[in-house]
N, C-alpha and C positions, 0 to 999 in steps of 0.2 A: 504494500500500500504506500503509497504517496502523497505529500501537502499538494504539489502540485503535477497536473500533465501538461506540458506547453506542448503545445500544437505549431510546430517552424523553429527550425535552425538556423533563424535570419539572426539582423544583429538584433530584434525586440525579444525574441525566445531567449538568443543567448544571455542579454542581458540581464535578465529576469533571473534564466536560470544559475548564473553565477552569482549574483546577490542572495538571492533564496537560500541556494546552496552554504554559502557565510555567512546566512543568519540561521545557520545551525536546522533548515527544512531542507526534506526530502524530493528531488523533483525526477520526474522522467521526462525528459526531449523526445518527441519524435517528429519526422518526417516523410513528407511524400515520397521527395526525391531519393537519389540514391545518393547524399553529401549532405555537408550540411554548410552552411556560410547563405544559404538563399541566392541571391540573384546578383550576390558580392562574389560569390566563388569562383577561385580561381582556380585554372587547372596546367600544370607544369609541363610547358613542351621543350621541348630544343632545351631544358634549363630556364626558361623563360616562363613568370606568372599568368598566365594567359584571363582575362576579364572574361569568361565565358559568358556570359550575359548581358556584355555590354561595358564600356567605360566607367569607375566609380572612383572618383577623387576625391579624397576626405578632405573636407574643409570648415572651420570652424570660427566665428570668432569668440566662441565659450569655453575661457580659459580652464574650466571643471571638466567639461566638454571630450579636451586634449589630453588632459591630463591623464583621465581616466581610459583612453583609447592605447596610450602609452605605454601604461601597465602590463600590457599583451604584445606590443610589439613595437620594436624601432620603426619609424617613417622616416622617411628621407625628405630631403627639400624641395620635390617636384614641385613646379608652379606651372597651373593648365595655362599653356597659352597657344589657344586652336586655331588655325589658319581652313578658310575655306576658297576653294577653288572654284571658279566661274567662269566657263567655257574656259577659254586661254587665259586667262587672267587670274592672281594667287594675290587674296588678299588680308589682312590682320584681322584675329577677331579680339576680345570686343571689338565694335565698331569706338574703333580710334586714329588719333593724328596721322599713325601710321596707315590705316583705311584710308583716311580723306587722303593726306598726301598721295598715295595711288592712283585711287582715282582720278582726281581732280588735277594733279602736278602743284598742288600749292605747300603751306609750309607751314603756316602761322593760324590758332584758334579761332581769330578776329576772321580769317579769310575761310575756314572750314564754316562756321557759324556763319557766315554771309551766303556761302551756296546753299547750304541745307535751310535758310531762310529763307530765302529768293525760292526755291522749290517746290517748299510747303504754300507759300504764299499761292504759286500758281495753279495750286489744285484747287484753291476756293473750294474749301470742303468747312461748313459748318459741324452740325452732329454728323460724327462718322456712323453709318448703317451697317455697315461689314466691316472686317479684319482688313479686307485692301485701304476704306481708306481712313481707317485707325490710321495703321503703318505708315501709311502718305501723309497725314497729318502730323504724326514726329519727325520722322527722318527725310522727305522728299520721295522724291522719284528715283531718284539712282542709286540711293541704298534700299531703297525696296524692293526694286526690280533685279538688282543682282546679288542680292545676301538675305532678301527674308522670303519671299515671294517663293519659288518655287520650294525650298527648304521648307517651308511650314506647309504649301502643298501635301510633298510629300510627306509628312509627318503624321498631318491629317486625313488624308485621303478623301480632300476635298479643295475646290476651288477657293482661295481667297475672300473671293466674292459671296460666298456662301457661307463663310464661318461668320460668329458673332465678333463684332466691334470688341467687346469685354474678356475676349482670348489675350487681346494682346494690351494691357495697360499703359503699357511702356516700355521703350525699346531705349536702353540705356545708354547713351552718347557720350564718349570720353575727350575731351579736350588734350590731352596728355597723349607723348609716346612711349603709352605703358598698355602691352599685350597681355598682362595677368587678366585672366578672366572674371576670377574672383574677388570680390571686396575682402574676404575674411582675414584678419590675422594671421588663423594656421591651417595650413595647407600641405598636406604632403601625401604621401603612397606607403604601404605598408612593405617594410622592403623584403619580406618573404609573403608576401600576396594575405587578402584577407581569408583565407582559408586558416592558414594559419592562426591569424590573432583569434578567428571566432574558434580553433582547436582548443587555443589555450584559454578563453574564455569558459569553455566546457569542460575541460580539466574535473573528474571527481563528479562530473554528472552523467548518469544513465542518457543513451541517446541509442535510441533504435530507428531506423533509417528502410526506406521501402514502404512506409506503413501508412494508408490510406485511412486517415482518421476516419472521415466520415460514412465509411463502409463499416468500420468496426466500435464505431461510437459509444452503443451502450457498452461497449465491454469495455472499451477502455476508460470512458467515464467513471465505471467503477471501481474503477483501481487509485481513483484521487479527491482527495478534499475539494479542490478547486482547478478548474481550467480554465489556461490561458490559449485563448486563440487569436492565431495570427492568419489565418485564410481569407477568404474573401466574404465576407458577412454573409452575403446576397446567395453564396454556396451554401454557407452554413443553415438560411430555411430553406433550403430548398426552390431558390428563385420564387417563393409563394406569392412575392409583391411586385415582381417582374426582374429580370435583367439589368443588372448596371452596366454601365460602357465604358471601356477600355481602348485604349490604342493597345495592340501588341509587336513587338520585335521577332525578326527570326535572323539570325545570325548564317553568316559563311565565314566560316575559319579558315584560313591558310596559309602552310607551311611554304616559307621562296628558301631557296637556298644563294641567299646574298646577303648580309648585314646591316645590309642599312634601306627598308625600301623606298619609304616617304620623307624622310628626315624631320619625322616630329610626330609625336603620340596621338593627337588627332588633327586630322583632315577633314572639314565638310566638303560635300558636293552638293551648292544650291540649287544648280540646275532642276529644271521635274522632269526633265527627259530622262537623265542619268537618277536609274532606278530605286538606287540605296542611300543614304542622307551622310553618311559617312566611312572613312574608316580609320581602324584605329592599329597603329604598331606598339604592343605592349612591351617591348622590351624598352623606348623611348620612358614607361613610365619610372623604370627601376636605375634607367643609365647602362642598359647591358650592353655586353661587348663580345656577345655568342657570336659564333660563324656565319647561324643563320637567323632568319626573323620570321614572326608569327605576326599578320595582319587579320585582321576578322570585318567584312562589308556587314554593316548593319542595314535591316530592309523591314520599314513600316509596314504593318496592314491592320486592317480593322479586326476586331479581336471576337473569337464566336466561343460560344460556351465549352469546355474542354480543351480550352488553348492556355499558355500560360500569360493571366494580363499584367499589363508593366505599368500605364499611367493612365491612372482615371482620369474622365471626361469631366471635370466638375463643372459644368453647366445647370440654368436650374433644376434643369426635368431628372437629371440625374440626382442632386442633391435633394430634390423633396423626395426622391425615390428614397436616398439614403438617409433621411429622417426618419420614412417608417420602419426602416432595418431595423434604426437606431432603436425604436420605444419596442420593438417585439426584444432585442436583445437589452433592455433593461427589465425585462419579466423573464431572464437566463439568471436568478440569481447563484446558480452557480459558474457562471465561465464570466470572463473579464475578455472583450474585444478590443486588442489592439496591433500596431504595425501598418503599414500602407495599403494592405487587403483588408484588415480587420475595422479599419479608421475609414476606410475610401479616400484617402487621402493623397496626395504626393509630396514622399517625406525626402528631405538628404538624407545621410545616413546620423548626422550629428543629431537630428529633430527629432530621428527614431531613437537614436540613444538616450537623448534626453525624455522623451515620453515615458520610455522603461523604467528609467530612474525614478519619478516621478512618479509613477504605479506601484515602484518598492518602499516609497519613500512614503507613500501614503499608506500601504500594506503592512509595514510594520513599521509602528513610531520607532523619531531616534529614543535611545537609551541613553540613561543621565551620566553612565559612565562609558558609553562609544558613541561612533558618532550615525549620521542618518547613512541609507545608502550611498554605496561611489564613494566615501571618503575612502 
């Protein structure tokens, strides 16, 4: 018997599972898959970390945050700074100095900020009605047309014109020539892949792997005081209130035998003709220096029931959908739903970490002589 059965060996299972675990409670991990790490896992080619699932670069600016991620594994100093391709032309991302100078041949803020003005200006777009002229109303016409436009296309698997205005809030514009992508303070890569750090997060806990909770639910239900699930709510009743929606990825791996193929860990292609939204060389995120190199094309498609989903739709139809999920599983007084499936959310992996915390930290007060969860 068991205090807890966590349902996913992502980083909210594990997390969970490792504080439990040091506050002196019993847990069992299981999993669908056949690993555990979730959709962080990595898997070891040529010597090389491989992101099977897609690019995941930890970034934080919650110094507890890092701290605590630490504990499980060195990170090195990776800083994302992705370059996208459009048709012949290679340019900076974020959209910065280094962009504008490209495109435009200019030099100076004053002079990027007078084209992307003069731009917008000429679209005379009041209330934006769609995503196209959201994006035209920030950036103009030429950053739209060659860096977000077909890129979000593809992403969506729908025209521009057809998504909502309220997709894209803002489209972040840097004044500087600085290619960090991220705002956060710490940023780096786990230098033996997150496989590892969610191993040793698991350390001392049961983890049975292959195991199709919700085929075997009653049985395993009773083997624990409380479950924690991390799957997809909307799975968990049985779609009763309808489908949620999902974008999904599918991945192609491949081994070249050359060392260096793109010269940098991620590449977009915004194009919509060119079929996949990127790719990524993972040894660029560790600094390897292997013979050969592991590239993987990522390829959007819309997501159907029995696929594995990556990033909810949060739109309203979908979120009043994920309301009623919500009120049926607060009459689950015994499982606690959470993670990016359990939430319908889309989480980094620091906001997952910190949610976990947050679930321990309210699961079991601190103690007058230790301290709360994560210290």
């Amino acid at each position: 018997m068991y205090d807890y059965l966590i349902v996913g060996a992502g980083f909210y299972g594990a997390v969970v599972a490792h504080e439990m675990t040091r506050q002196g409670r019993k847990c069992l991990v299981i999993d669908r898959r056949n690993h555990i790490a979730g959709n962080a896992y990595c898997k070891e080619v040529e010597g090389i970390p491989v992101h099977w699932y897609g690019a995941h670069i930890f970034h934080t600016s919650d110094k507890k945050i890092w701290d605590y991620v630490n504990q499980f594994s060195d990170f090195n100093h990776y800083v994302n700074s992705p370059v996208a391709v459009y048709r012949d032309e290679l340019y900076n991302l974020p959209f910065n100095m280094n962009t504008f100078s490209k495109m435009w041949g200019i030099k100076t803020p004053a002079e990027a900020k007078a084209v992307i003005a003069e731009q917008i200006a000429k679209e005379q777009i009041g209330e934006p009605q769609n995503l196209e002229e959201q994006a035209l109303s920030l950036v103009g016409r030429d950053v739209y047309e060659k860096l977000v436009k077909g890129y979000t296309e593809k992403q969506w698997g729908r025209a521009c014109t057809e998504l909502p205005a309220f997709i894209i809030r803002r489209l972040p514009l840097r004044f500087t020539y600085d290619n960090n992508y991220f705002n956060d303070r710490y940023q780096g890569i786990p230098t033996e892949g997150y496989t590892k750090l969610i191993e040793r997060m698991l350390e001392g806990v049961e983890v049975r792997l292959g195991v199709d909770y919700l085929r075997e639910k009653e049985a395993y239900d009773s083997l624990a005081e409380k479950v924690i699930y991390t799957g997809a709510i909307d799975e968990y009743f049985a779609y009763s209130r309808g489908v949620l929606q999902y974008r999904m990825v599918s991945f192609e791996h491949e081994t070249l035998d050359t060392d260096n193929y793109q010269g940098n860990a991620v590449v977009n292609y915004t194009e919509r003709e060119v079929p996949y939204t990127r790719i990524i060389e993972h040894k660029h995120f560790v600094f390897g220096k292997q013979p050969k190199t592991v590239i993987s094309r990522e390829y959007p498609a819309e997501w159907r029931v029995g696929e594995e989903p990556y990033y909810p739709i949060n739109n309203e139809e979908n979120q009043a959908l994920y309301a009623e999920y919500r009120e049926l599983a607060g009459k689950e007084p015994k499982v606690v739903f959470g993670g990016r499936l359990g939430e319908y959310r889309y989480y980094d992996m620091d906001k997952v970490i910190a949610s976990a915390l947050s679930f321990c930290e309210k699961e079991i007060p601190q103690q007058a002589e230790g301290g709360a969860c994560g210290d």
